[in-house]
N, C-alpha and C positions, 0 to 999 in steps of 0.2 A: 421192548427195549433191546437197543442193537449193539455189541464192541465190534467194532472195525477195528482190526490190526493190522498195520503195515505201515512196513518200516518206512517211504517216502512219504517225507510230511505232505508236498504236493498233493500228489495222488489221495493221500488220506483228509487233506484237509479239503480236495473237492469232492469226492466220497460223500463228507459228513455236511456237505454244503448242500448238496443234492438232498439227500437219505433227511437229513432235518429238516427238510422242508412238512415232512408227515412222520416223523418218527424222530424217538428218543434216542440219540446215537452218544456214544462215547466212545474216544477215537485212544489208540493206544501204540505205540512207535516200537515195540517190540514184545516177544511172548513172555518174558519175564513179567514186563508191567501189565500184562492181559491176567496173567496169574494171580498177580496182584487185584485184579480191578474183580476178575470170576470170586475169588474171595470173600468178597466184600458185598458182591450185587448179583441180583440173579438176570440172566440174560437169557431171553427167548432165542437169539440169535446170533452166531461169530460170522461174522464174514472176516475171512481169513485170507489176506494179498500174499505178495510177495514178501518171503522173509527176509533175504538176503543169503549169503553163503553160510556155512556152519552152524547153521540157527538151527535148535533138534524141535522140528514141528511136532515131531512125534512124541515127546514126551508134555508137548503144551496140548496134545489133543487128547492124551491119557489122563489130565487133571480134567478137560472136559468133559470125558465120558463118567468122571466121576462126580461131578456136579451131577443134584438131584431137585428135580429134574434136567435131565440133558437138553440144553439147548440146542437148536440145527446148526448146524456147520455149512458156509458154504464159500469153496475155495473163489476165490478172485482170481483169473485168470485175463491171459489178451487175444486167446485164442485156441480154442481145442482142440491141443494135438495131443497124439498117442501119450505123451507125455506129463501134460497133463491130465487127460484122463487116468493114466496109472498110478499118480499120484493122490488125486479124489480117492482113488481106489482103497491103496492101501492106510490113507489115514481117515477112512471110516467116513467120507463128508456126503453130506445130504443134497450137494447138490455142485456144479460147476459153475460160474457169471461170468462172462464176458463183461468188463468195465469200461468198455468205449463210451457206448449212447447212452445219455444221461436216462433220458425216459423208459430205456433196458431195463435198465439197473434199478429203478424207482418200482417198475413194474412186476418185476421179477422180485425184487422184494417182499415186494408188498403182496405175492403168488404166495413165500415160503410160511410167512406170516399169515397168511389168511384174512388178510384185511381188505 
């Protein structure tokens, strides 16, 4: 089971077009309502996009680390620069995904997952 969060519905609603093709995805438009959803359901998986400005990642990934069991984190990014890497870094994530290629993203998925 996967929550994709990010705040462009676009971007999110082809995410979950893709990803649902082999997986249970729920898609969520910012970290408040991820909180909300982590709550409620236990999630193997966050693929975590772009939040937009001001958004405290860091305190949505401090309610992750406290879900038990912790699911993987893997930041969504468009390209791996120093920046984003340092970012992965400091919010503890499992992994970085380029979101271009659809069959990337399916694949690499489906790595984090072990399916």
């Amino acid at each position: 089971k996967i929550l994709l969060v990010e705040h462009e519905s676009s971007e999110r609603n082809r995410l979950r077009a893709i990803l649902g093709r082999e997986f249970d995805v729920t898609g969520a438009g910012c970290c408040r309502e991820a909180a909300a959803q982590l709550q409620d359901v236990r999630y193997d998986l966050v693929l975590l996009g772009a939040m937009g400005e001001g958004v405290d990642t860091h305190a949505f990934l401090n309610g992750i680390c406290s879900a038990v069991p912790r699911p993987k984190v893997i930041l969504l990014a468009q390209d791996f620069t120093d920046e984003v890497l340092t970012r992965a870094t400091l919010l503890q994530a499992d992994g970085v995904l380029r979101c271009f290629d659809d069959v990337e993203v399916a694949a690499s998925v489906a790595a984090h997952l072990g399916a």
